[in-house]
N, C-alpha and C positions, 0 to 999 in steps of 0.2 A: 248471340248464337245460342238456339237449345239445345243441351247437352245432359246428357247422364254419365254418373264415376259410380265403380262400381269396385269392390274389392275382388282382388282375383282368388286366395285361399277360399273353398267353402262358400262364395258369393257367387264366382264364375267358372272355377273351378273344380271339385268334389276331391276329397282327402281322403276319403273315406277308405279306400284300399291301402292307403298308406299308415293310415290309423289300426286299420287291423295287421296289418303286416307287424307295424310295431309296438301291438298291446298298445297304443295309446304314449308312448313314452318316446316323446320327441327326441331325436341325436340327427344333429346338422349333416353327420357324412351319407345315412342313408335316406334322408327326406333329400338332399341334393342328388342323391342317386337317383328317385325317384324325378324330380323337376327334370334332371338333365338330358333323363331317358324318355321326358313328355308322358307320364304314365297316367296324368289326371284328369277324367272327360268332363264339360260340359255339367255343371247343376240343373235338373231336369226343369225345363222350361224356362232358362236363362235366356239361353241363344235364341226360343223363339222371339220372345220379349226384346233384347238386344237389336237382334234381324228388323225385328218391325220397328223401333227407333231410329236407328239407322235410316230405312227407307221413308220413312217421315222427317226424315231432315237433321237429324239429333245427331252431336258429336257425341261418342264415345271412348271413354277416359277408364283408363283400368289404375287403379292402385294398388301396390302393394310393397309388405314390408321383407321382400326378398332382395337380396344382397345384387349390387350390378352385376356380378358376374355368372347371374341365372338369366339375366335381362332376354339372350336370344331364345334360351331354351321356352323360357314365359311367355314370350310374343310367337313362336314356334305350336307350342301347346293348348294354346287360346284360337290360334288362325287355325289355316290348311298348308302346314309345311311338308307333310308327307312323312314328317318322322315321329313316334308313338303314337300317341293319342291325339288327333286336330280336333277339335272342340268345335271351330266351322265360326268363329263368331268373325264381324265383319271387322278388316282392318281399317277401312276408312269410311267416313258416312255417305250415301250413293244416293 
């Protein structure tokens, strides 16, 4: 099976509002505010990239070092779930 993994922080998803929010200085309760409320879009030109693997046949594999209990919001924030930010990447390969 051809496949790509991809990290979700920064790789597939952009921090970058969250980094300015908090000067740069990580705390677990407002970055999970951020995850929970799906606030992170798309890294420019990921999804296109992703999209077109996808429809070439490719499974796609998201990794990351966030805790199980981000797991819906993260699969939330990366698809089209309609709550904050949908990122649009594909949930299964087509």
């Amino acid at each position: 099976m051809k496949a790509i993994v991809l990290d979700v922080d920064d790789t597939s998803l952009a921090t970058w509002n969250y980094e300015i929010f908090s000067n740069w200085a990580f705390n677990p309760a407002t970055n999970a505010t951020f995850v929970t409320e799906q606030r992170f879009p798309a890294v420019p030109g990921m999804l296109a990239m992703v999209t077109k693997a996808a429809q070439r046949g490719y499974a796609i594999f998201f990794l990351t070092g966030r805790p199980a209990s981000q797991e819906a919001a993260t699969l939330g924030n990366l698809t089209s779930d309609g709550v904050g930010e949908d990122a649009g990447y594909p949930s299964r390969p087509r």
